[in-house]
C-alpha positions as CSV (number, residue, x, y, z in Angstrom):
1,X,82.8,-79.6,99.9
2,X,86.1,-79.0,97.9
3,X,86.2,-82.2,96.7
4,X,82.7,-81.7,95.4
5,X,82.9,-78.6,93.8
6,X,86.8,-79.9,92.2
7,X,84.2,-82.5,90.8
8,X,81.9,-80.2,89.3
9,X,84.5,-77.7,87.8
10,X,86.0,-81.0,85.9
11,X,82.6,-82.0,84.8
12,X,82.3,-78.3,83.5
13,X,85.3,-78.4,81.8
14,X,84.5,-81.8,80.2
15,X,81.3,-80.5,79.3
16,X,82.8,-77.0,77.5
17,X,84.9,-79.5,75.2
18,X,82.0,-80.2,73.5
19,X,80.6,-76.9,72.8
20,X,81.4,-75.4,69.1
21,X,80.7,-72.0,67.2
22,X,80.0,-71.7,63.6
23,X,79.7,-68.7,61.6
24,X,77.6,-68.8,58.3
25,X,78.7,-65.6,56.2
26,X,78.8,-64.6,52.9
27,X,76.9,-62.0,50.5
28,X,73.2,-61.1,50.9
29,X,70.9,-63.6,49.1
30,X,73.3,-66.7,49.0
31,X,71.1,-68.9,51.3
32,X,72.7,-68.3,54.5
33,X,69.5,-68.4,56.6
34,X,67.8,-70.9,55.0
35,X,70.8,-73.2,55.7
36,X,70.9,-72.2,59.5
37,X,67.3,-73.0,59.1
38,X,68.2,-76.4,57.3
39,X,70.8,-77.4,60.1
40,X,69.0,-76.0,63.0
41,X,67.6,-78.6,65.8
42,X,67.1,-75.4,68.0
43,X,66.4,-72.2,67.5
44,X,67.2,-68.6,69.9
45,X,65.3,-66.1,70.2
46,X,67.0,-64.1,67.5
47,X,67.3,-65.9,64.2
48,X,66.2,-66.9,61.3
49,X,65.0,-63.2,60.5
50,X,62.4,-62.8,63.7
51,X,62.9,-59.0,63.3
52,X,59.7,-57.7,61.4
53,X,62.5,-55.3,59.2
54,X,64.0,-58.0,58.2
55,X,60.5,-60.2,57.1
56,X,59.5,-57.0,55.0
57,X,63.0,-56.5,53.7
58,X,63.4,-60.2,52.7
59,X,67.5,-59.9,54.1
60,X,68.9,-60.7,57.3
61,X,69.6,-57.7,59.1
62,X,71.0,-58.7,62.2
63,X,73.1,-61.7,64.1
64,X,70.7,-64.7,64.3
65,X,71.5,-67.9,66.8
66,X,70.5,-71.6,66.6
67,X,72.4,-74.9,67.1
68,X,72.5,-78.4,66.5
69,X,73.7,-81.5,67.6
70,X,76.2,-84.2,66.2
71,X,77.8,-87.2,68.1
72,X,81.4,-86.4,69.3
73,X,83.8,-87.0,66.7
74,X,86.1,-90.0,67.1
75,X,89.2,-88.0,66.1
76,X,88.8,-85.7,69.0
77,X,89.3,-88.2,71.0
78,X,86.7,-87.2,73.6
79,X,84.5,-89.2,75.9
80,X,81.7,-90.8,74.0
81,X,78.4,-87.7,74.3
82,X,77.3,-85.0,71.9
83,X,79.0,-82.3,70.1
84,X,76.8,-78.7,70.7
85,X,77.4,-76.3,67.8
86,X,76.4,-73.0,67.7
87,X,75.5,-71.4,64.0
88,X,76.1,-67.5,63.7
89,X,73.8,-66.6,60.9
90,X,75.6,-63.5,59.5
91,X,73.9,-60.5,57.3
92,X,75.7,-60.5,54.1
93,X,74.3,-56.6,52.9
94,X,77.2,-54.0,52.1
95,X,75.6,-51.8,54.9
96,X,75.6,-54.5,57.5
97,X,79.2,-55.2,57.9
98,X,80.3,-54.4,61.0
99,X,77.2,-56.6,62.5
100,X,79.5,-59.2,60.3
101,X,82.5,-58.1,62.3
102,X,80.7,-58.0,65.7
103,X,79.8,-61.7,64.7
104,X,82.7,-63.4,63.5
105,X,84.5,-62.4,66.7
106,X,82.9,-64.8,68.5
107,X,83.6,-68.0,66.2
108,X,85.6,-71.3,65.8
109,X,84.8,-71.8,61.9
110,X,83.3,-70.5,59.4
111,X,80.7,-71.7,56.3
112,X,81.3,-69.4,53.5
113,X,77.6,-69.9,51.0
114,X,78.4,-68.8,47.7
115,X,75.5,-68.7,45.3
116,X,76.2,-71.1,42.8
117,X,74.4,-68.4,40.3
118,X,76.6,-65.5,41.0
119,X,79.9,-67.1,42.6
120,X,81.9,-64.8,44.3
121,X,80.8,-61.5,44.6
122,X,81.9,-58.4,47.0
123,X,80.8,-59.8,50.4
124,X,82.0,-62.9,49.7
125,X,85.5,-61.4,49.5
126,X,84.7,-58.9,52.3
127,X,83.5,-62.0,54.3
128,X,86.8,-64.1,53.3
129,X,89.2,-61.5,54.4
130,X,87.0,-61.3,57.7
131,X,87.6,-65.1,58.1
132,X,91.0,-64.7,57.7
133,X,91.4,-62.4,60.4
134,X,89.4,-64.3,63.3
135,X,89.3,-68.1,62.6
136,X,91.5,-70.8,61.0
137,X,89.2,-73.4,59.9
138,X,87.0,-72.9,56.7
139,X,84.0,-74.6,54.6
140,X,83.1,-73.3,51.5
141,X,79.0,-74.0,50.8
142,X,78.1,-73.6,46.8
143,X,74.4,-73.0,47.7
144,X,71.4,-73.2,45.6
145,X,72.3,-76.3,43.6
146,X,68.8,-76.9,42.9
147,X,68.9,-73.7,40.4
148,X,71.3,-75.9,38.3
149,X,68.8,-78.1,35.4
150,X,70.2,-81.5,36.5
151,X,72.0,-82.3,33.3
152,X,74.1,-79.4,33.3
153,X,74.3,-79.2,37.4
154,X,77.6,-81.6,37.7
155,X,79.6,-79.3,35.1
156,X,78.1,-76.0,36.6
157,X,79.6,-77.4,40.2
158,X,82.8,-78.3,38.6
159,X,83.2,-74.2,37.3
160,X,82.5,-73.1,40.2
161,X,84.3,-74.7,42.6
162,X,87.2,-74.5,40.6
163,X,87.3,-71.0,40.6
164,X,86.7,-71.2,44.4
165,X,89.7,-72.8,45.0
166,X,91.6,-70.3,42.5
167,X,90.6,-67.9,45.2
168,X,91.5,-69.5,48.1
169,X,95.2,-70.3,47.3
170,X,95.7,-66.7,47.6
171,X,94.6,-66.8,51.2
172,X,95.8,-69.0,54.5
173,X,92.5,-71.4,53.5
174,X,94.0,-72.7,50.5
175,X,93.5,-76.6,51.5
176,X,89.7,-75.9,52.7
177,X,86.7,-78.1,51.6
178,X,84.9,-77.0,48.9
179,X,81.5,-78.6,48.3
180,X,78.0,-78.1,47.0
181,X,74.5,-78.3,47.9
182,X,71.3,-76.8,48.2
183,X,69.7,-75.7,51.3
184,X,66.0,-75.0,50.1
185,X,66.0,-78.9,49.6
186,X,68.1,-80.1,51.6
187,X,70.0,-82.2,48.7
188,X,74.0,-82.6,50.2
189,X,73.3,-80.7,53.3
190,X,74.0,-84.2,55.0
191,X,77.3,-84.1,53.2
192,X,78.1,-80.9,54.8
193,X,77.4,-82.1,58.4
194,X,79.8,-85.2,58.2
195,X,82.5,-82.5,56.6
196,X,82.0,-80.1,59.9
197,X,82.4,-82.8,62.2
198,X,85.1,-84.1,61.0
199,X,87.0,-80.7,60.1
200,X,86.5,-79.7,64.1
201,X,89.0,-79.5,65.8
202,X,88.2,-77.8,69.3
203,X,90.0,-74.7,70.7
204,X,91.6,-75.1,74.4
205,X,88.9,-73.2,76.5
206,X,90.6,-71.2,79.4
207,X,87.9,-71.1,82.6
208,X,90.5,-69.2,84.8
209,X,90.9,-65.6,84.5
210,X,87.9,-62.6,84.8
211,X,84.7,-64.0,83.2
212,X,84.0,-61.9,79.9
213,X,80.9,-62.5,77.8
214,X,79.9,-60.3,75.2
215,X,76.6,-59.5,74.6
216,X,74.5,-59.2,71.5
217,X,71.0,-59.2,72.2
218,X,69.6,-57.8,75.9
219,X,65.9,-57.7,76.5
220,X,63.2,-58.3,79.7
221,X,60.8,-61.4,81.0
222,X,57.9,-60.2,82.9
223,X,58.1,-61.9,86.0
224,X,61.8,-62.7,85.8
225,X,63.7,-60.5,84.5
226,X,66.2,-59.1,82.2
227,X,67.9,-61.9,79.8
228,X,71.1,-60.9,77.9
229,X,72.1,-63.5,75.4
230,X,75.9,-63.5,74.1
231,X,78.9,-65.8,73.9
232,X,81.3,-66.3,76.8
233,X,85.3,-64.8,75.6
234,X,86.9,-65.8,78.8
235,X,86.6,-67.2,81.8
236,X,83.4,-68.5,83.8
237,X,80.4,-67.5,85.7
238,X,78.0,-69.5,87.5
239,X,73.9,-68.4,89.1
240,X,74.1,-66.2,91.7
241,X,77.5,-64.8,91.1
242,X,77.3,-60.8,90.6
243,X,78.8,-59.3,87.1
244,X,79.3,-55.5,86.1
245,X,77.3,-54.3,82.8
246,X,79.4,-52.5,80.4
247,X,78.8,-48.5,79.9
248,X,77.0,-48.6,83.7
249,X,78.4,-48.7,87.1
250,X,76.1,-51.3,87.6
251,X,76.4,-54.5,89.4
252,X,73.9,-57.1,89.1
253,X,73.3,-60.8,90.4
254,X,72.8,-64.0,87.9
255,X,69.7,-65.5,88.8
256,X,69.4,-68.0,86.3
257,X,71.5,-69.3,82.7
258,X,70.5,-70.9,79.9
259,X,72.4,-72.6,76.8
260,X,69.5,-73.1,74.0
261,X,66.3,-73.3,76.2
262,X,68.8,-75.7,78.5
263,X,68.9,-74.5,82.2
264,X,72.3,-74.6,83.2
265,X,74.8,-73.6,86.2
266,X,77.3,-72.7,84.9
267,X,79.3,-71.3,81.6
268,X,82.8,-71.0,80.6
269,X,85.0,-69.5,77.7
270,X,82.9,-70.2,74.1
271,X,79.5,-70.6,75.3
272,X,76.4,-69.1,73.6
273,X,74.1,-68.9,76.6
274,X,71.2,-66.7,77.6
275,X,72.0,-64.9,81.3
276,X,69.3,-63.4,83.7
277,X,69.8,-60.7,85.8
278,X,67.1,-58.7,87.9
279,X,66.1,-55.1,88.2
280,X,68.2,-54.0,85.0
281,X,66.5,-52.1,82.2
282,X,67.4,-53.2,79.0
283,X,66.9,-50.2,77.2
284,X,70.4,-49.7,79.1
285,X,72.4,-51.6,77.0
286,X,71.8,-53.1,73.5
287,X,74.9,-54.6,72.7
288,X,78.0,-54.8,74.9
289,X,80.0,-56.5,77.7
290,X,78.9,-58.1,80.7
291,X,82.4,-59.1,83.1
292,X,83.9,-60.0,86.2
293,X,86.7,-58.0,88.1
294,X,88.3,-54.6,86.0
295,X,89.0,-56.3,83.0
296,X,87.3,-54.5,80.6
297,X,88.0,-50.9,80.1
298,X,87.0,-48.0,78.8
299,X,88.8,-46.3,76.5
300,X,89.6,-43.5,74.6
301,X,92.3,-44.0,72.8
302,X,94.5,-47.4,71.8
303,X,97.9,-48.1,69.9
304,X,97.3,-51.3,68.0
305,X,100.4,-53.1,65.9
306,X,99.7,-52.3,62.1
307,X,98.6,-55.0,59.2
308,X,97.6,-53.9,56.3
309,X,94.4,-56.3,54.2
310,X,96.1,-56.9,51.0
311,X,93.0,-56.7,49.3
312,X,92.9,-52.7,50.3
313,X,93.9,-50.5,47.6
314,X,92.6,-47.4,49.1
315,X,94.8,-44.5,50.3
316,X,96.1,-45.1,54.3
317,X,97.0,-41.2,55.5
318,X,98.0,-39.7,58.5
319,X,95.2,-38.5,60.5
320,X,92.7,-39.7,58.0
321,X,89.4,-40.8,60.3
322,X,88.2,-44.8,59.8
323,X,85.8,-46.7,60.9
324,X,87.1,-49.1,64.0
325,X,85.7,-52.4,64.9
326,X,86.3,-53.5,68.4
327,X,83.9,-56.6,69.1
328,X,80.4,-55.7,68.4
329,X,81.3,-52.0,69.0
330,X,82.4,-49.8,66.0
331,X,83.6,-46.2,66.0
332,X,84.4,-43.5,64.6
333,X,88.6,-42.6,64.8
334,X,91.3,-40.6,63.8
335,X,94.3,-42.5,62.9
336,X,98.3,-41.5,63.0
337,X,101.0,-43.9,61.8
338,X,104.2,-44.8,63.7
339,X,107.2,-47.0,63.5
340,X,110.3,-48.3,65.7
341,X,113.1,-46.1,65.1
342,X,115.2,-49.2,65.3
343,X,114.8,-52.9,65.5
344,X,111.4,-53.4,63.7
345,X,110.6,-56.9,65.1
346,X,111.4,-56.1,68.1
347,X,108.1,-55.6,70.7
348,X,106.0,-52.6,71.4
349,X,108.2,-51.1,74.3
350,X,106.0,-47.2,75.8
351,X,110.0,-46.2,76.6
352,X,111.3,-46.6,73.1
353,X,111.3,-43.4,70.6
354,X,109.1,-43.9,67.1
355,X,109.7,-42.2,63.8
356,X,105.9,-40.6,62.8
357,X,105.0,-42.0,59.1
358,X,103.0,-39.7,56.8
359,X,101.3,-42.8,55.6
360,X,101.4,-46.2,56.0
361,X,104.2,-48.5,54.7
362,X,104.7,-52.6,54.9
363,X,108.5,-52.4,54.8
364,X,109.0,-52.6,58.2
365,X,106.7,-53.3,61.5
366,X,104.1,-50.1,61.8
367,X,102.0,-49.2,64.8
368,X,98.7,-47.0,64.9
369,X,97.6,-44.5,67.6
370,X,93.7,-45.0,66.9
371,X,92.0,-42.1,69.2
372,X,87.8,-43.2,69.1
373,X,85.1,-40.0,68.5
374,X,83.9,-41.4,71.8
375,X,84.9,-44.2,74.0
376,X,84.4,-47.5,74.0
377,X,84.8,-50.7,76.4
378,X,87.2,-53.5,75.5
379,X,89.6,-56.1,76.9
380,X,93.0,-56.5,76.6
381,X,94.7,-57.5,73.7
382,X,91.3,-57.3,71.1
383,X,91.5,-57.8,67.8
384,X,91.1,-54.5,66.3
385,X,89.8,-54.4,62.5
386,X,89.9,-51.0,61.0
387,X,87.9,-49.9,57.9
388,X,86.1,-47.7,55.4
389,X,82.4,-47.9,55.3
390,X,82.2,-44.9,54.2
391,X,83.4,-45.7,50.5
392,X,80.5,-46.7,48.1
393,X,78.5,-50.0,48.4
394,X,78.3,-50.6,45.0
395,X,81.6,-50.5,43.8
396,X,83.4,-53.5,44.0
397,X,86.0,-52.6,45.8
398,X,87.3,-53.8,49.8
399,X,86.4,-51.3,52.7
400,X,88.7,-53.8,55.4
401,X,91.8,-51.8,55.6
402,X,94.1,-53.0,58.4
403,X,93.8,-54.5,61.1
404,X,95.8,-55.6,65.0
405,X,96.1,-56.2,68.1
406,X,95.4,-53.9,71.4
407,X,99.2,-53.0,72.5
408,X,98.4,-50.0,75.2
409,X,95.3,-48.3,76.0
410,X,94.4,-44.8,77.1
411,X,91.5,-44.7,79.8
412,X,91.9,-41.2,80.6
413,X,89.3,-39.0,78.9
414,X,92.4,-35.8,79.1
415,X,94.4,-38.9,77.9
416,X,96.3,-36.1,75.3
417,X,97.7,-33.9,77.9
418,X,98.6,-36.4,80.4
419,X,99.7,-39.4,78.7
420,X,100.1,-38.8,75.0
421,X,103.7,-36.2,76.1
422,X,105.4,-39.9,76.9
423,X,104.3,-41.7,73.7
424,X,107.8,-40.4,72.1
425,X,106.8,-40.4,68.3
426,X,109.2,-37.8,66.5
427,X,109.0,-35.9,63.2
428,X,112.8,-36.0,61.3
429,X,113.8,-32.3,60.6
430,X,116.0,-30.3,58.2
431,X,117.0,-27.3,57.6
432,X,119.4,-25.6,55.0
433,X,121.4,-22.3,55.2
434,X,124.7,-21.1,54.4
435,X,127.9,-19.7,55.6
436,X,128.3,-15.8,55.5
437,X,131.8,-14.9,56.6
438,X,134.3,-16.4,59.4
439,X,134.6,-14.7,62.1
440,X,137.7,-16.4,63.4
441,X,139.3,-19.5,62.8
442,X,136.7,-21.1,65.1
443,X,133.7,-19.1,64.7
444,X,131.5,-18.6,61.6
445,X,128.4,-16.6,61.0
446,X,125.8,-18.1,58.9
447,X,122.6,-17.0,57.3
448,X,119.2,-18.6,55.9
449,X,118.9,-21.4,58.2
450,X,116.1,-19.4,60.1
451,X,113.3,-16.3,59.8
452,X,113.9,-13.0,60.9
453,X,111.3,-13.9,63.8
454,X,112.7,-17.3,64.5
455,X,113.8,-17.1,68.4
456,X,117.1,-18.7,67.7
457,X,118.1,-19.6,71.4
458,X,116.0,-22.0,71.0
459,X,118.2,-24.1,68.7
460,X,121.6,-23.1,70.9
461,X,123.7,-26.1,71.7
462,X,122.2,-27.7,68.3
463,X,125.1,-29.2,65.6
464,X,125.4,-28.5,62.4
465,X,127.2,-29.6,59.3
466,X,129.0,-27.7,57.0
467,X,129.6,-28.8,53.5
468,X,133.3,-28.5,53.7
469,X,133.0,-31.6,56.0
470,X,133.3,-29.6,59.8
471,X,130.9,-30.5,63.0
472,X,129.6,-27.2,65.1
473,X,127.0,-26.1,66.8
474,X,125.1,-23.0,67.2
475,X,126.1,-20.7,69.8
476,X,123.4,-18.1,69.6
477,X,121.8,-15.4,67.0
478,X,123.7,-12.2,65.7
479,X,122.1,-9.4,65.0
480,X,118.0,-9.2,64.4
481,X,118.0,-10.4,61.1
482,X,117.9,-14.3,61.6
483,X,121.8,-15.0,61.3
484,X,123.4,-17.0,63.8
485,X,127.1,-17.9,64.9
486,X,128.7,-21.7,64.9
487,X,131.0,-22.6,67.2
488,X,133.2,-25.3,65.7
489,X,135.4,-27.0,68.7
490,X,138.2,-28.1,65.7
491,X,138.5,-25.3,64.4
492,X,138.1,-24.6,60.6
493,X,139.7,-26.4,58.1
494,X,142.8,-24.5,56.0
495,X,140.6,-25.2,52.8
496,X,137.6,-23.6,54.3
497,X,139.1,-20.6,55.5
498,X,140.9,-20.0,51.8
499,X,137.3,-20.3,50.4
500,X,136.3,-17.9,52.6
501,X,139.0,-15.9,52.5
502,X,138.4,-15.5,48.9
503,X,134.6,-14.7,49.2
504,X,135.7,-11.9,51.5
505,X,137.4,-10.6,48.1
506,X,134.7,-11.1,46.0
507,X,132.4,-9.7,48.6
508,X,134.6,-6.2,48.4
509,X,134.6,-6.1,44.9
510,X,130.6,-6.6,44.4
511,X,131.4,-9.6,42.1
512,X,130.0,-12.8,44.6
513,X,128.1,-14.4,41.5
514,X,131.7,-16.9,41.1
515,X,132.7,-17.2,44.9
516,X,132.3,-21.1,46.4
517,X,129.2,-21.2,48.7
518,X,129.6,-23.3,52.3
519,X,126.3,-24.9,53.1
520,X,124.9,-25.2,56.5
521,X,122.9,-28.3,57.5
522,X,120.6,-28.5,60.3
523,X,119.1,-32.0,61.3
524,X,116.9,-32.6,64.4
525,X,113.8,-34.3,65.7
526,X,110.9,-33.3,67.4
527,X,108.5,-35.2,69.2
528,X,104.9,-34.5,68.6
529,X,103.1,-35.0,71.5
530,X,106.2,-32.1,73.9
531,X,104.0,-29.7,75.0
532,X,107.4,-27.5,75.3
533,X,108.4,-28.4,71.6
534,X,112.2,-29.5,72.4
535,X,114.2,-30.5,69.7
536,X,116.7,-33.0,70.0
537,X,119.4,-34.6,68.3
């Protein structure tokens, strides 16, 4: 028995090897669909614009799934077989971008279709950075070739693609294939299968660890039940193991699997597959995670590791509220800015003290307490893209602002009084007053550095500068009217007390327009999250 099932986890893993995800993005009306459609061998039950909204609208308005298959390529080196690849057909409508960002999550590489009519436009660039941010390999499809007259079609391509690759050397694709064809006829679509096999190159798929599959479409079989199709993250699950359903405490057994109509066993990490579960209602979950073990959380709060999209030219303020992609979940969020008081590359440590930033600056390495409207489930270490769809679809300008990786997670809904008081981010304070009168050669009172209502004792035991160059700290208030005294262990410099001996003179004769002033500098910091407000030095 072990030796058989050691035998059928290799054969699995030899098997996931040749299984390959493809996103198709790029603006609305370049062709994407009808290339998916071009390519497709097999087809899910979402794609190629089933939804009825989507027929009458004439756009795609949600993820569509279909694959293909291609021999192995000889450069991978693989046993001889087939190569499955999956095609995420993306919406490319303004509105519709974080179903873009839900999609590309799940992908190896991505076709960017640029109408060879309109090069590209805002999506494109929306859909570029998006690339950047979750995948390393890229093809660039000039679509509708067939709009070209054919005398003028080669010089058209040339334009184009020219200006393409302008764009692309600005971004980590700058060596990516560039080529032309037109999906409604199917002229160079060949072309572009021979440039995807041979531009694979097949991630390492991990089948240890919790299973994790996210799920993007969830809907019931009479007679069989409930089928939630997604894409494996991590991990593997095999029929009649039990998973948890994300946003439920429910627990639910896997009676059967399919990959593309294909009943199957077993999955592992990067397989689209179609899982089916009894006596679950899918009205219970839409989009979300399915999982083994406590892996996946949910959360109410997260501190991700700050990068700003270069693109971005909108303000990034303190507590402003973004949009924030985790997966196929997106959320409302309030936002507040941090650094590393010291060492900025070092890594995010809970114990070490952060300076808070009013906004956001790229001179050194930021961090981002993102605290979600309402909670959400994710994994460990997500990529976490954060943006502005609030700003105005038809201005050409990009709504991806920054973006990063899960570094702690909150998963305590009274997260701010119990947990937030040990996130030590600080505000820098100052304060300016000046010197009065000496009291004694070690002793000075001072004035202006606080209100008449200020309770003073709290600041005892602080140090001060003076501007004559002596170290003190405040001993306490004197009188009712906001002065305080200064204790300075050194005693008072020879210089200082002349200066004030002489502003006791001028104080006598009413004339204190020309006497020297001794300043009085108060630096502190207080953290932001002390429920007791201490200040510290």
């Amino acid at each position: 028995n072990i030796n058989l099932k050691l035998a059928t986890k290799q054969w699995y893993q030899r098997r996931v090897r040749a299984n390959f995800n493809i996103g198709i993005l790029g603006h609305v009306d370049s062709g994407k669909t009808t290339l998916a459609k071009y390519l497709s061998q097999t087809a899910s039950t979402a794609c190629f614009d089933k939804n009825p909204q989507s027929k009458e609208r004439g756009i795609t308005l949600d993820l569509g799934f279909s694959s293909f298959k291609v021999p192995l390529p000889s450069h991978l080196n693989e046993d001889s077989g087939s190569l499955l690849v999956t095609l995420v057909d993306c919406p490319g409508h303004a509105s519709l971008l974080k179903t873009v960002i839900g999609g590309a999550h799940i992908i190896d590489m991505m076709i960017l279709v640029v109408d060879i009519m309109k090069g590209i436009q805002t999506q494109t660039a929306e859909c570029l950075i998006i690339g950047e941010l979750t995948c390393d390999n890229l093809i660039v499809v000039v679509n509708k070739t067939d709009m070209i007259p054919a005398d003028k079609r080669t010089d058209k391509i040339s334009k184009v693609e020219k200006k393409i690759k302008m764009t692309l050397s600005k971004t980590k694709f700058k060596d990516a294939t560039v080529l032309a064809c037109s999906a409604s006829t199917g002229e160079g679509v060949d072309n572009l299968i021979n440039v995807v096999s041979n531009n694979i190159i097949l991630p390492k798929r991990n089948t240890e660890g919790p299973f994790v599959f996210a799920v993007d479409h969830c809907f019931a079989i009479r007679g069989q039940g409930t089928v939630m199709t997604g894409t494996c993250l991590s991990g593997s699950i095999s029929v009649n193991e039990s998973v948890n359903v994300s946003n439920t405490k429910l627990e639910r057994k896997i009676k059967s699997i399919q990959i593309f109509k294909e009943s199957v066993n077993h999955v592992t990490q990067g397989d689209r597959a179609g899982i089916c579960v009894s006596q679950f209602d899918p009205k219970l979950m839409e989009r979300g995670l399915v999982f083994t073990g406590d892996v996946v959380k949910m959360v109410y709060a997260v501190i991700i590791d700050m990068n700003k999209v270069a693109y971005y030219k909108g303000a990034i303020n303190n507590k402003m509220k973004y949009h924030v992609s985790i997966g196929h979940e997106t959320v409302l969020a309030k936002i507040t800015f941090f650094r590393s008081e010291h060492n900025s590359g070092a890594q995010f440590m809970m114990d070490h003290d952060f300076i808070f930033e009013d906004t956001y600056s790229e001179d050194h390495q930021g961090y981002a307490l993102v605290e979600f409207e309402q909670p959400i489930m994710c994994v460990k270490e997500s990529l976490v893209i954060i943006s502005r769809l609030d700003m105005d679809i038809n201005t050409p300008a990009c709504r991806l602002a920054f973006y990063g990786r899960l570094k702690h997670i909150y998963t305590s809904p009274k997260y701010r009084e119990e947990c937030l008081p040990s996130l030590k981010i600080f505000k820098y304070k100052e304060r300016d007053g000046q010197v009065e009168r000496m009291n004694d050669d070690y002793t000075v009172i001072g004035k202006d550095l606080f209100k008449k209502e200020t309770l003073i004792d709290l600041f005892a035991n602080l140090k001060v500068s003076l501007s004559t160059g002596e170290i003190g700290k405040i001993e306490g208030s004197f009188g009712q009217s906001g002065k305080f005294k200064i204790y300075i262990e050194d005693g008072l410099h020879e210089e200082t007390k002349n200066i004030l001996a002489q502003r006791k003179g001028k104080d006598k004769s009413k004339n204190t327009e020309s006497a020297t002033k001794i300043f009085v500098n108060l630096k502190f910091k207080r953290y932001i999250y002390d429920k007791d407000k201490k200040m510290m030095q």
